[in-house]
N, C-alpha and C positions, 0 to 999 in steps of 0.2 A: 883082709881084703874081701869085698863083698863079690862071690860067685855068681854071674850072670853066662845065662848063653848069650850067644853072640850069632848074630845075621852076616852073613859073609859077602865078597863080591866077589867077583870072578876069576879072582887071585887066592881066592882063600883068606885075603886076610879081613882082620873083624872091621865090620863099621858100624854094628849098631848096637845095644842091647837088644834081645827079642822083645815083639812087639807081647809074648805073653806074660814077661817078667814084669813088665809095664802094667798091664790089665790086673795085675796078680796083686798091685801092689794096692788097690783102691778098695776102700772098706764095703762089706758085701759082696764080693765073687764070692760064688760058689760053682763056678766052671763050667765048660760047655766042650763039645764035641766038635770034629771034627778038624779042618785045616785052619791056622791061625790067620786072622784077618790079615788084609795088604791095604785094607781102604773104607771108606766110610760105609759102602753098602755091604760090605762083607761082616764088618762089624756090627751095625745093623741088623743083620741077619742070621747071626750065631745061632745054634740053638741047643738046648740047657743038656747038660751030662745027665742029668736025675731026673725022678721023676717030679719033682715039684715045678719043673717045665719054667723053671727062671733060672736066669744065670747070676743074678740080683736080689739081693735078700733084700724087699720089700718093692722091689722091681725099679730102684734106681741105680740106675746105670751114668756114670760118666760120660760126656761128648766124645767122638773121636778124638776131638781136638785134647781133649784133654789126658786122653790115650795118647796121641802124640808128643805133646808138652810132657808128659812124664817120660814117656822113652829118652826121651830127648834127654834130659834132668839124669836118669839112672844111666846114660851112657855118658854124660859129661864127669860124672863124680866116678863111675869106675875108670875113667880114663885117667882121673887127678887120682886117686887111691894106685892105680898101676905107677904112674909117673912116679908119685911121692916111693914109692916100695922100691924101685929101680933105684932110683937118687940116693935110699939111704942104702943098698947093697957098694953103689958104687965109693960111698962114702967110705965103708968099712974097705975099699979097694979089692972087692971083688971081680973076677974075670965075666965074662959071658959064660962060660962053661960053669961056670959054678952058680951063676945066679939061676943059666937054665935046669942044672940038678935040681933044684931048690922049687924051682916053678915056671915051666917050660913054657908058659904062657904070657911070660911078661915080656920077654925079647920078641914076638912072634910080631 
C-alpha cells in the first residue's frame, strides 16, 4: 500500500492526502520552503529550497488546479488500496485487533 500523510479534520481523522505528496508527484519539483500551500496564491508564491531560486526544473510548474485534481486522484486510490487490504484481511477472517497489529492505520 502506497504511504501518504494525510490532512486531518478536527476529529483526527484522515480526509485528504497532503497537498505536498500531490506537488511531489509532478515531474520537475525540486522543493520549496516553508508552509505547504492551502490555495492558489499561496501556491503561487512558494519559494525555491535551493539556491537555483526555482521549485521547477526549467520553471514549469503545474496549475493549482492540477495540484488539486492530483490530491484528489492520490487520495481516492489510497482510500481503494486501504479498502481493498481490509477486505482481503477480513477475507482470511481476521479480527480488528489483529488487522490493527498488522497496520494500525487501516481501521483508523
Amino acid at each position: 500500500m502506497t504511504k501518504y500523510r494525510w490532512h486531518k479534520d478536527e476529529n483526527g481523522n484522515n480526509t485528504k492526502v497532503h497537498i505536498d505528496d500531490a506537488i511531489a508527484t509532478f515531474d520537475g519539483f525540486q522543493g520549496y520552503q516553508g508552509n505547504a500551500p492551502t490555495n492558489e496564491e499561496e501556491y503561487n508564491n512558494l519559494v525555491a529550497f535551493h539556491e537555483s531560486g526555482t521549485i521547477w526544473k526549467d520553471n514549469i510548474a503545474p496549475t493549482w488546479e492540477q495540484v488539486e485534481a492530483k490530491q484528489t486522484e492520490l487520495t481516492d486510490q489510497a482510500n481503494t488500496e486501504k479498502t481493498n487490504k481490509v477486505s482481503a484481511y477480513r477475507k482470511m477472517e481476521m479480527t480488528d485487533d489483529e488487522i490493527n497489529a498488522i497496520d494500525p492505520t487501516l481501521l483508523a
